[in-house]
N, C-alpha and C positions, 0 to 999 in steps of 0.2 A: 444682452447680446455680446457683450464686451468679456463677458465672463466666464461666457460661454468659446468665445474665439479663441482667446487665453488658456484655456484646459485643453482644446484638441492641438492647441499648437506644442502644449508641452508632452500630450500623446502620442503626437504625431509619430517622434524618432522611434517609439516602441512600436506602435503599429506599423510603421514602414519594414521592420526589422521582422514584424513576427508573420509578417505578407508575404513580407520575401523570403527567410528562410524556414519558411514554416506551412503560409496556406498555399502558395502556390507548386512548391514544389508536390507537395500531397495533394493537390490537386490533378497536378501533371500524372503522377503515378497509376493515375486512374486508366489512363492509354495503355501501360503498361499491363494492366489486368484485364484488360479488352483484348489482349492479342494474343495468340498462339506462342510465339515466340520472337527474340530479337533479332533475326535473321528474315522471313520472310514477311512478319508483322502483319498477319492476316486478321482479316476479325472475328473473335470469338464467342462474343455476348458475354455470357455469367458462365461460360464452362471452366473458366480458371476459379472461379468462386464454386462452382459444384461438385471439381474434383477436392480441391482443399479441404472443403466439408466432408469427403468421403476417403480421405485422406487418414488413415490407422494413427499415424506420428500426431497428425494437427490434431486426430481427437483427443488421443492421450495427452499430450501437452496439454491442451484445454480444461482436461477434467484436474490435473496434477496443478493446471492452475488454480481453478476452479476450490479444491480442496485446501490449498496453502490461503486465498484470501478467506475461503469461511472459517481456518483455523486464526490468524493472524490479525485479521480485524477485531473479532468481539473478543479474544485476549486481551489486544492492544489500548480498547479502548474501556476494558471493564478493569484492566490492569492502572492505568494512566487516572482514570477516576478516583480510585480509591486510594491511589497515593497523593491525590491534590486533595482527598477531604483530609485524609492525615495530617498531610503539611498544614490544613488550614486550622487542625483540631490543635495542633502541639502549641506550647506555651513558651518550650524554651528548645535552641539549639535547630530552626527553623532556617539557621541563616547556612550553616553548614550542609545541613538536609537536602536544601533545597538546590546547591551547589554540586552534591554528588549529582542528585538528580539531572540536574541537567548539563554532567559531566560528557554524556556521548554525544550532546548537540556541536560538537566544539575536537573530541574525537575521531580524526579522517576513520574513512571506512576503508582503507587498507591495514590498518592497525587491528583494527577490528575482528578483519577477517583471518588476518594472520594469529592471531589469541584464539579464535575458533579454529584455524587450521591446526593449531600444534596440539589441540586437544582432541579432535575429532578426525582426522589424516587416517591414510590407509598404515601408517607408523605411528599413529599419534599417541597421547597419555592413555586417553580411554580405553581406546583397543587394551595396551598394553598391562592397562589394569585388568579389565574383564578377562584376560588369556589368565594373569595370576591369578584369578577368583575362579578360575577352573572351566570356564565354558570353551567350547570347542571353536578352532579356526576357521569353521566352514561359518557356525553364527556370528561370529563376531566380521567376517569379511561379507557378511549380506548385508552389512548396514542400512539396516532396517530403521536406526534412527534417522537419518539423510535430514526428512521434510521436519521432523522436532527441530532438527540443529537451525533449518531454514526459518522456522518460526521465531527462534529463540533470536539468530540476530536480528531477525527485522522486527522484534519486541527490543530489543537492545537498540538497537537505530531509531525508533520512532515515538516509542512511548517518552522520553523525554518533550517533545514536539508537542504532544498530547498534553505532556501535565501542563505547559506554558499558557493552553486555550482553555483547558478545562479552568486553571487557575484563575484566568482574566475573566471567565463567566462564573466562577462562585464570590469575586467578589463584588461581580455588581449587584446580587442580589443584597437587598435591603437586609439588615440583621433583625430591624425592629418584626420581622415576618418570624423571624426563630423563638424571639422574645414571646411574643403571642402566641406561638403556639406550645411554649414551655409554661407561660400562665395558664394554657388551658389545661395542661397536665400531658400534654404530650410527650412520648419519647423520640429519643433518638431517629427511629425508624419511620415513623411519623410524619417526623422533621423533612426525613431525607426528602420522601413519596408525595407529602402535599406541599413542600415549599421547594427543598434544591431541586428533583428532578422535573418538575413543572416551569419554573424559572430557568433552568437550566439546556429548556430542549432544545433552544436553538442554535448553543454551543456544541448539542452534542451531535447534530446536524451536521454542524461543519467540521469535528474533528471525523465522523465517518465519513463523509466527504471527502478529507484530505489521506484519510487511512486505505478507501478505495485507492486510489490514486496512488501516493506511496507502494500501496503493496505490487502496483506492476512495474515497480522501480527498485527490484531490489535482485535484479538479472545482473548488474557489476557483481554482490556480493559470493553469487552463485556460482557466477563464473569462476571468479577469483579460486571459489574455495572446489569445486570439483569439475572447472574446465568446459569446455565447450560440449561436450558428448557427459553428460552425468548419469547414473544408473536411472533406468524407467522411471521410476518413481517421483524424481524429483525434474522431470524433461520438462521445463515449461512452455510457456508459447514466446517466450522471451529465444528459447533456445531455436527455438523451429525456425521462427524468423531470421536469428543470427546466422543461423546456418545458410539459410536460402540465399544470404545474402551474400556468404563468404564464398556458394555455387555461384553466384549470378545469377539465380536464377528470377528474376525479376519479378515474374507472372505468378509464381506462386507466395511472393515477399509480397507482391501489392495485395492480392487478393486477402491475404491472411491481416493484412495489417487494416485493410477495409473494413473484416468482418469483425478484429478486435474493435473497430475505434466504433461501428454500428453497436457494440455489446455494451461498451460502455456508458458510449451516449444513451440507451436506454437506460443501465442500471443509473444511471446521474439523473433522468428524468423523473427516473420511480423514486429516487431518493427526496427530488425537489419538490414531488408534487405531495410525498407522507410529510416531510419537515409543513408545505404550506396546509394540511388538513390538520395536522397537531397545533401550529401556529393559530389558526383559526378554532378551534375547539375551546382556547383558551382564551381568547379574547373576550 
């Protein structure tokens, strides 16, 4: 009991902190999607959640979201994998490698963006190459690449992050499991399928866990690099929000922010509940 009293008093200041500026305010906000508007503040049930859902902008945001995490995640974490088996394969020059690697953890992401901005800009290198390789001003101003460019920094942002967890779950698996299965005459492949990614599943749980997550945090990058209003393509729900908000318009900022954090907390459900039927499969 003593030990118990000791651990909530040193959580205390975090939980006070994350009550207050965190669950209650979002709590409150909930009024604000109950009502018509901030002037008469009449009450409206779920019609500010009905229109938002039938809402052209919120749907498009959603789907442009929707296609940046399914692009961005299994990149990030098929990408972040296979450079932490490398790092773990190499013999010599691992101490330098593994330094690059995790060069952009330590990299503000204004720097960042500004090295994607002078390469990608409505003036930037790119363009100005593709004009001298002959394709025409009308395709090169459709910037059709936009959501690659989006992938690439939030691959550049986050896959460092990634090789750190993947790295602390390949080495807790036992070696003496690779040993046996190279007596048995196992390869490579083998190795990977009946011993790392079996042992490995509950690392890689938590790095898609954190890459869900990350990926709806990477609206500074976006802004930064093409502004609050970015061509369709790339309009996330990051954008819609910020927008309602720079309106005032409150009713449709609470409702859309309700329906994100409903989406997520499902996909976070479905996540917990495959990591606990994998987990148990193998036990």
């Amino acid at each position: 009991m003593k030990k118990t009293k000791a651990y909530w008093l040193f959580l205390l200041p975090s939980l006070l902190g994350v009550l207050l500026f965190y669950a209650i305010p979002f709590g409150f906000s909930l009024y604000y999607a109950l009502i018509d508007n901030m002037g008469s503040q009449s009450f409206v049930g779920l019609q500010n959640f009905s229109d938002t859902l039938a809402n052209s902008l919120f749907q498009s945001a959603a789907l442009n979201t929707a296609i940046f995490i399914g692009l961005s995640v299994p990149l990030g974490m098929a990408l972040s994998l296979f450079l932490s088996l490398c790092l773990q394969g190499m013999k010599k020059g691992r101490a330098p490698a593994t330094m690059l690697l995790l060069l952009p953890l330590v990299v503000p992401s204004g720097t960042i963006v500004y090295f994607w901005k002078v390469l990608f800009d409505a003036n930037g290198l790119v363009q100005k190459f593709l004009l001298q390789m002959g394709f025409s001003h009308e395709a090169v101003s459709q910037n059709g690449w936009a959501m690659g460019v989006l992938v690439a920094v939030f691959l550049w942002k986050n896959v460092s992050y990634n090789i750190v967890l993947f790295w602390s779950g390949l080495n807790w698996i036992p070696k003496t499991y690779y040993e046996q299965m190279a007596l048995e005459g196992a390869g490579k492949w083998k190795q990977f399928t009946n011993v790392t990614w079996i042992y490995l599943s509950p690392t890689t749980f938590v790095v898609l866990l954190m890459s869900i997550v990350n990926s709806f945090k990477v609206f500074k990058e976006v802004y930064m690099l093409y502004g609050a209003y970015p061509s369709p393509d790339i309009y996330m729900l990051q954008h819609y929000m910020n927008n309602q908000f720079l309106s005032l318009n409150m009713q449709k900022l609470s409702s859309a922010a309700y329906i994100l954090f409903l989406v997520i907390g499902i996909v976070l459900l479905v996540v917990f509940y495959a990591q606990k039927r994998v987990t148990d499969a193998y036990q």
